[in-house]
C-alpha positions in Angstrom: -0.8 0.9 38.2 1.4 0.3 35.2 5.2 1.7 35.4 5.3 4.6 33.5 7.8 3.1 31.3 5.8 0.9 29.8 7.4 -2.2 31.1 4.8 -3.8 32.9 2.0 -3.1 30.5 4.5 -4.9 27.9 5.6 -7.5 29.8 2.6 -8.4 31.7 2.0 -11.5 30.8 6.1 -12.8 31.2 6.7 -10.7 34.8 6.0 -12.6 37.8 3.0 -12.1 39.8 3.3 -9.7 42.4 3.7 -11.2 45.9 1.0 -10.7 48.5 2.9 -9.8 51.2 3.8 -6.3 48.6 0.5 -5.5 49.1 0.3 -6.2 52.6 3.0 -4.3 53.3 1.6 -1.5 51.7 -1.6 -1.4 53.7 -0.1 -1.9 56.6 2.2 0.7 55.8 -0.7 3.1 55.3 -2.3 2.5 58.5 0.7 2.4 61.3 1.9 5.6 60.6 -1.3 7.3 61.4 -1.9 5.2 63.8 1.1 4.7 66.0 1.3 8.4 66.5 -2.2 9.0 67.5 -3.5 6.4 69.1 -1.8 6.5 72.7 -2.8 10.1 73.6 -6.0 9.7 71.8 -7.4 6.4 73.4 -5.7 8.0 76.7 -9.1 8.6 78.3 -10.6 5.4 77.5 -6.7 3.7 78.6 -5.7 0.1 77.8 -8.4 -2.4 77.7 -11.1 0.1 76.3 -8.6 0.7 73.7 -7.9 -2.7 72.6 -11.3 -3.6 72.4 -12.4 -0.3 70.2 -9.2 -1.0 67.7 -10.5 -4.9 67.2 -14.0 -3.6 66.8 -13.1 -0.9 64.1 -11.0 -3.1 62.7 -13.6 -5.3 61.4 -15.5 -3.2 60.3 -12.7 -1.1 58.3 -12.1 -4.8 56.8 -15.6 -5.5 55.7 -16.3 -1.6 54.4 -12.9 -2.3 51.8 -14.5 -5.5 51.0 -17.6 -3.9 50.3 -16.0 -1.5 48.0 -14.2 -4.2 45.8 -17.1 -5.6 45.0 -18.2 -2.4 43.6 -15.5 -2.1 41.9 -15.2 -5.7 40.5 -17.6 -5.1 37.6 -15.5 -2.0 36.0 -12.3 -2.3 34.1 -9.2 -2.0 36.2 -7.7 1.3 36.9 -11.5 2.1 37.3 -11.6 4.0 40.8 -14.1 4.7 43.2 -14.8 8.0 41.7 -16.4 5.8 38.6 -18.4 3.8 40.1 -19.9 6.2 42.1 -20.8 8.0 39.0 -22.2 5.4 37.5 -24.2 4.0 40.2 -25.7 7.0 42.1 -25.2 9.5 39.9 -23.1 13.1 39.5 -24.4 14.7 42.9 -23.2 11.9 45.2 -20.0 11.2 43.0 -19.0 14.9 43.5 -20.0 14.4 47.3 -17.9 11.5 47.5 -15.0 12.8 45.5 -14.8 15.8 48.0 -15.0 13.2 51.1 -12.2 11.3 49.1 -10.2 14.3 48.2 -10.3 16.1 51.6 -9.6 12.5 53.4 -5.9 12.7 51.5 -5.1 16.2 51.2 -5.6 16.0 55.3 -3.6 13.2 56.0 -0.7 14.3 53.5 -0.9 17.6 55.2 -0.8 16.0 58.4 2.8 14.1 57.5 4.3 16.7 55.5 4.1 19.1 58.8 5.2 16.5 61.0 7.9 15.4 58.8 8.8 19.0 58.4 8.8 19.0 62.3 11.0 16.1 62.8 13.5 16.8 60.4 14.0 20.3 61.2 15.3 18.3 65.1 17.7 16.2 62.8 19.1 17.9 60.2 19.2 21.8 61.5 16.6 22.6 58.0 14.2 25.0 58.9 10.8 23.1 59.1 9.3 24.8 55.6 12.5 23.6 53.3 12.3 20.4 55.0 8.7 19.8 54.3 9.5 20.8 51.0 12.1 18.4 50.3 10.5 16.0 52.0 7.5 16.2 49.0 9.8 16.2 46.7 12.5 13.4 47.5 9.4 10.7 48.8 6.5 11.6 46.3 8.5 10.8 43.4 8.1 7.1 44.5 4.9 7.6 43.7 5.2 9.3 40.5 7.3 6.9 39.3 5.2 3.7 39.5 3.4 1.2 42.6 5.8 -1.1 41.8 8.7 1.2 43.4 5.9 2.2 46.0 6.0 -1.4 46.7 9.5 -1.6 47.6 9.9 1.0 49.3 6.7 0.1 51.4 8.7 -3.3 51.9 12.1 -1.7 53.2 10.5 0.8 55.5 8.3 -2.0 56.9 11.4 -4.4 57.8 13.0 -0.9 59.3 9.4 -0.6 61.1 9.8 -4.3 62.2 13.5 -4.2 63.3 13.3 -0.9 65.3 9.8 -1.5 66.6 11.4 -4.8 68.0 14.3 -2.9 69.7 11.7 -0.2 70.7 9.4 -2.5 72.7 12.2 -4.8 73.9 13.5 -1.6 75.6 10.0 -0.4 76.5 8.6 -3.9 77.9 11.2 -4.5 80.7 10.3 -1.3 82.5 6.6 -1.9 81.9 4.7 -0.9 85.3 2.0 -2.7 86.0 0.0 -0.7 87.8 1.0 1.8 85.1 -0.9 -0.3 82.2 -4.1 -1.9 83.8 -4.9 1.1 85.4 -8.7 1.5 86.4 -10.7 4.6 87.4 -12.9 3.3 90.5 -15.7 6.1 89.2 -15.9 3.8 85.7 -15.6 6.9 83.9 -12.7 5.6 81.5 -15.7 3.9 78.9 -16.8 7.5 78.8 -13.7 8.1 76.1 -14.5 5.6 73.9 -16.8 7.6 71.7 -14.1 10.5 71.2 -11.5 7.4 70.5 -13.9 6.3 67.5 -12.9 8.9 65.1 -9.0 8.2 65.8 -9.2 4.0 65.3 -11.2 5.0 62.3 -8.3 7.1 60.9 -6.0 4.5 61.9 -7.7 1.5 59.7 -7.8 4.2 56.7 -6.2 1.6 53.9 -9.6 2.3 51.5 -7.4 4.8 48.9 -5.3 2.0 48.3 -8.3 -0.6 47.6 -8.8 0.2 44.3 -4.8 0.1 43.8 -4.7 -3.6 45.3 -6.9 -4.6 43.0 -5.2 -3.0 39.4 -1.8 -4.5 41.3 -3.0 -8.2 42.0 -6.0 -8.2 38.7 -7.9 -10.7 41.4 -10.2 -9.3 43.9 -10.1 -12.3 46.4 -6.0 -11.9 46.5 -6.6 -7.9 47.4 -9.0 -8.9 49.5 -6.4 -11.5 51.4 -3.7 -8.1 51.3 -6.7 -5.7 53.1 -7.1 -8.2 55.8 -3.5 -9.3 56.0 -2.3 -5.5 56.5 -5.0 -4.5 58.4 -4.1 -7.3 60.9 -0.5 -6.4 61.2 -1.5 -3.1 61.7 -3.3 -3.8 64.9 -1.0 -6.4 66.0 1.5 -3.2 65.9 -1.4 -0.8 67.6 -1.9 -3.4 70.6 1.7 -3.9 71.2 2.3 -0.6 71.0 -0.2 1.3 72.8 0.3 -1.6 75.7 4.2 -0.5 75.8 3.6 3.1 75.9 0.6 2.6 78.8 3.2 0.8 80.9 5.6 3.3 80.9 4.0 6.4 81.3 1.2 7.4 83.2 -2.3 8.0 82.3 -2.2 11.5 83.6 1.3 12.5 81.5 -1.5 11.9 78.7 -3.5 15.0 79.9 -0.9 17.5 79.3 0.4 15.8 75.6 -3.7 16.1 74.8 -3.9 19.6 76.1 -1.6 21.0 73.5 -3.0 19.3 70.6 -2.0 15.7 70.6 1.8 17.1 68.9 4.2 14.1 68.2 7.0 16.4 69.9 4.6 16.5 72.7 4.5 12.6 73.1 8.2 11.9 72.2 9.1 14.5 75.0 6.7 12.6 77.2 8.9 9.2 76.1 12.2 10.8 76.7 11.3 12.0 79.8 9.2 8.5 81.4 12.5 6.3 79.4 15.7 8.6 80.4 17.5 6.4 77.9 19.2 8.1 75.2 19.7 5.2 72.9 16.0 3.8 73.3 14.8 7.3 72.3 16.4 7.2 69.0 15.1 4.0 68.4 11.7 4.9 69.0 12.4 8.5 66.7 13.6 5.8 63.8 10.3 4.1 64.5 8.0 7.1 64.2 10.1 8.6 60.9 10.0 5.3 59.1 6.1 4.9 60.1 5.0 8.8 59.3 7.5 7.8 56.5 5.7 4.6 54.6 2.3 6.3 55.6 2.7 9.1 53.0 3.8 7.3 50.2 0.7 5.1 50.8 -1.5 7.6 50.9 0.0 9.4 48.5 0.0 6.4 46.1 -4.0 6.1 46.6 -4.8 10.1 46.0 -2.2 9.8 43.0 -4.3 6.9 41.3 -8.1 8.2 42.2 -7.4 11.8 41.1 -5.8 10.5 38.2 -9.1 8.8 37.5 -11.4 11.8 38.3 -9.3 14.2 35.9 -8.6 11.6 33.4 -5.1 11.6 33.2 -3.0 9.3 31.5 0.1 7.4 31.8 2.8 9.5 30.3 5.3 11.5 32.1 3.6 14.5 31.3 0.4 13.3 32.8 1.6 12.0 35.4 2.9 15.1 36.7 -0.2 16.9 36.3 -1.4 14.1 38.6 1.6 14.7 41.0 0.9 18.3 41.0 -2.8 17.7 42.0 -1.7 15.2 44.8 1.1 17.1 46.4 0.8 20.9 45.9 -2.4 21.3 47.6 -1.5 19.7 51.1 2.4 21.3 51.4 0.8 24.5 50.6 -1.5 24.3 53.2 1.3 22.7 55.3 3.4 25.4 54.9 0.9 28.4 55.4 -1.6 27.0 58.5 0.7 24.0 60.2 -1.0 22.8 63.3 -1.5 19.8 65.4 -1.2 16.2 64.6 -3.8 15.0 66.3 -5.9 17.6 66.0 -5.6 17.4 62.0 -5.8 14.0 61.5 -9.2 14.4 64.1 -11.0 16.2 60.8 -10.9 13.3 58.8 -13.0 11.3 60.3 -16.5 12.4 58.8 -15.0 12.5 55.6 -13.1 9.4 55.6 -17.0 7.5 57.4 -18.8 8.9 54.1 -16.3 7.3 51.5 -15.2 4.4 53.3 -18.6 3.0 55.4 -21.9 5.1 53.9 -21.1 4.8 50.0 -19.6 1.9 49.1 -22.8 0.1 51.5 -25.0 2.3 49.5 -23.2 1.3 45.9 -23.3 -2.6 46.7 -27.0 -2.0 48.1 -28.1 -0.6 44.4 -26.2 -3.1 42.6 -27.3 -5.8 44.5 -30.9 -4.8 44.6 -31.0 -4.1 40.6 -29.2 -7.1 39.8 -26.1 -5.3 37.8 -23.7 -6.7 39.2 -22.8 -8.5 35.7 -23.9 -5.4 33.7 -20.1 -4.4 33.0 -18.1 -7.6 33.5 -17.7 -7.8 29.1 -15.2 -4.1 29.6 -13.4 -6.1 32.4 -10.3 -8.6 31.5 -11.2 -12.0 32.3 -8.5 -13.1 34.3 -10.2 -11.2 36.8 -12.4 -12.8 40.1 -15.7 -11.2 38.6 -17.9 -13.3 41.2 -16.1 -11.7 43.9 -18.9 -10.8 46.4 -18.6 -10.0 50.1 -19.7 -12.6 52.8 -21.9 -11.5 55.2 -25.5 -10.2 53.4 -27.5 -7.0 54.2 -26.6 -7.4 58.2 -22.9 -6.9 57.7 -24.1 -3.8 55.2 -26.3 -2.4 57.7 -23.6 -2.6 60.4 -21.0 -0.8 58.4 -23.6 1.9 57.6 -24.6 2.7 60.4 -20.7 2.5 61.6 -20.3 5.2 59.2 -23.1 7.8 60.0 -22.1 7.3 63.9 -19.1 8.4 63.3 -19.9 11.2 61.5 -22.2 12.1 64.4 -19.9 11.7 67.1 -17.0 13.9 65.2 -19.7 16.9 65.0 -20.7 16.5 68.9 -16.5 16.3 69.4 -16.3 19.2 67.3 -19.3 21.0 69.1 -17.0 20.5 72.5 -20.1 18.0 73.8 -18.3 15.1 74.4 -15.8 14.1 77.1 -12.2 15.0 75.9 -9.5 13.7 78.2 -6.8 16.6 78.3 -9.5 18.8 77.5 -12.9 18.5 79.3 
């Protein structure tokens, strides 16, 4: 995205080349804050090595389904989002189906970490948890309204505060790990039981795909996003393991059946922390931890709703329109936040079969048509050509088929969730 001031779009060709590890930062950013704060009571039932292995597995798949998309997207001018293509490609009924999955996908995630936020700095700061959600919008979204490069640096900062208090967090949490604690194993084998309720969650916590079409405006190259998806999604889940493997070995697996039972609430697993820890100092550490993460989640997020709506209402780049844009991005969820606030987990729950439509079922059926019609060079004379327009994802019609049926899967297994007829841990 250009700044707003024009100085990029002027400058372009003099300003330096933005650095890769921006852009991992920002995808990284995106995922961990979901992901740190819902992941250890959701992958509970299924407990440490089930876990592990589900994250790895999603995780590849999350890489290839943003790869996929890129290639869409490589043969449409830049700042071209998903919502075009889609148009283009398949036509008005599943572009309006997919910009609902897109649209409900943000909204629920923003809603998610404005109530939260609200939540956590009503603890800090004595605000009321409304005002605080307000001024949380409004101090952190305007980061986003400003330009990605400040999204970029912020994303940077609250990543090296994410580093440095995630390194004092485990360091604290890692010499009291309990063995017994961590590798625990249920004789009856019925922990693999929780793994299909655990695949919605590690789907929400890979959720980078708003920001795809973002990396790829940012870098003008779709091999270098490319290199940013896979190098954030990576330090995400070096994060998740080293987190989830901390938190298992200091509390017990059946602490986790009480923090699910009333909802999967942050407060619920901080008080579980506080109470397993008993150090005061370590606590606020870990608090730090969870702010910066909900924190640098939101602005990503954010940053990727601002951008697609953007495209879908046709906004442009002025102030003016860019707060028509901010309006349509923000509003929505801290209205909602503010009027029907519930659980963390339970929220971010709902957008998993709206975030498997967008992310693993369309873009596989997009590249599928393109591929199969041979179009794929039908638009490459309205795309610049410093860009990688023979970008095209490894892996043929297997690695397509895998992510598809990824996708519809999880849509499945939400709806059985959701129908109460699959295992719950804390609940059934």
């Amino acid at each position: 995205m250009d700044n707003m001031f024009g100085n990029e779009s002027v400058n372009q060709k003099q300003s330096k080349k933005p650095k890769l590890l921006g852009g991992c930062s920002i995808i990284a950013c995106i995922c961990v804050g979901t992901g740190t704060l819902t992941l250890p009571a959701a992958g509970a039932g299924a407990w440490t090595i089930w876990s592990i292995l589900t994250l790895l597995g999603v995780m590849a798949i999350m890489i290839s389904s943003g790869c996929i998309l890129l290639e869409a997207l490589k043969a449409y001018p830049y700042r071209s989002s998903y919502s075009t293509v889609t148009k283009d490609i398949l036509g008005n009924r599943i572009a309006l189906i997919n910009n609902l999955a897109v649209y409900f996908v943000g909204v629920i995630l923003l809603y998610a970490y404005i109530t939260v936020s609200g939540l956590i700095l009503e603890e800090y700061v004595s605000i009321n948890a409304p005002v605080a959600s307000v001024l949380f919008v409004l101090v952190f979204s305007f980061l986003i309204w400003h330009s990605t490069k400040w999204v970029d640096r912020a994303s940077l900062v609250l990543l090296l505060v994410m580093v440095f208090t995630f390194i004092f967090a485990i360091l604290g949490l890692v010499k009291d790990i309990n063995v017994d604690f961590l590798m625990y194993y249920d004789p009856s084998g019925s922990q693999s039981k929780y793994v299909l309720s655990f695949l919605p969650i590690a789907l929400a916590a890979f959720g980078f795909h708003h920001a795809v079409s973002t990396m790829r405006d940012y870098y003008r190259d779709e091999y270098v996003a490319q290199r940013a998806l896979v190098g954030g999604a990576l330090i995400a889940l070096a994060v998740y393991v080293i987190w989830v493997l901390s938190i298992y070995g200091n509390i017990e697996r059946s602490s986790f059946w009480d923090i699910n039972a009333a909802g999967g609430n942050v407060d619920s697993l901080m008080l579980a922390i506080i109470e397993g820890l008993q150090d005061e100092a370590l606590t606020i550490v870990i608090g730090s931890f969870s702010s910066a993460a909900i924190l640098s989640s939101f602005i990503g997020v954010g940053l990727g709703l601002f951008d697609f709506l953007a495209d879908v209402f046709k906004f442009g780049n002025s102030r003016i329109d860019r707060t028509k844009t901010w309006a349509v991005t923000f509003l929505p969820p801290l209205i909602c936040s503010l009027l029907y606030p519930m659980g963390f987990l339970i929220s971010i729950g709902y957008v998993a079969p709206f975030a498997a439509t967008w992310t693993c079922i369309i873009p596989v059926l997009i590249v599928r048509k393109l591929r199969k019609d041979s179009l794929m060079g039908s638009n490459t004379e309205t795309q610049p050509s410093s860009s990688a327009s023979q970008y095209r994802f490894a892996g043929g019609n297997g690695a397509l088929f895998v992510v598809f049926s990824f996708g519809v899967s999880i849509v499945l297994i939400q709806f059985l969730d959701i129908l109460e007829l699959l295992p719950r841990f804390g609940v059934s």
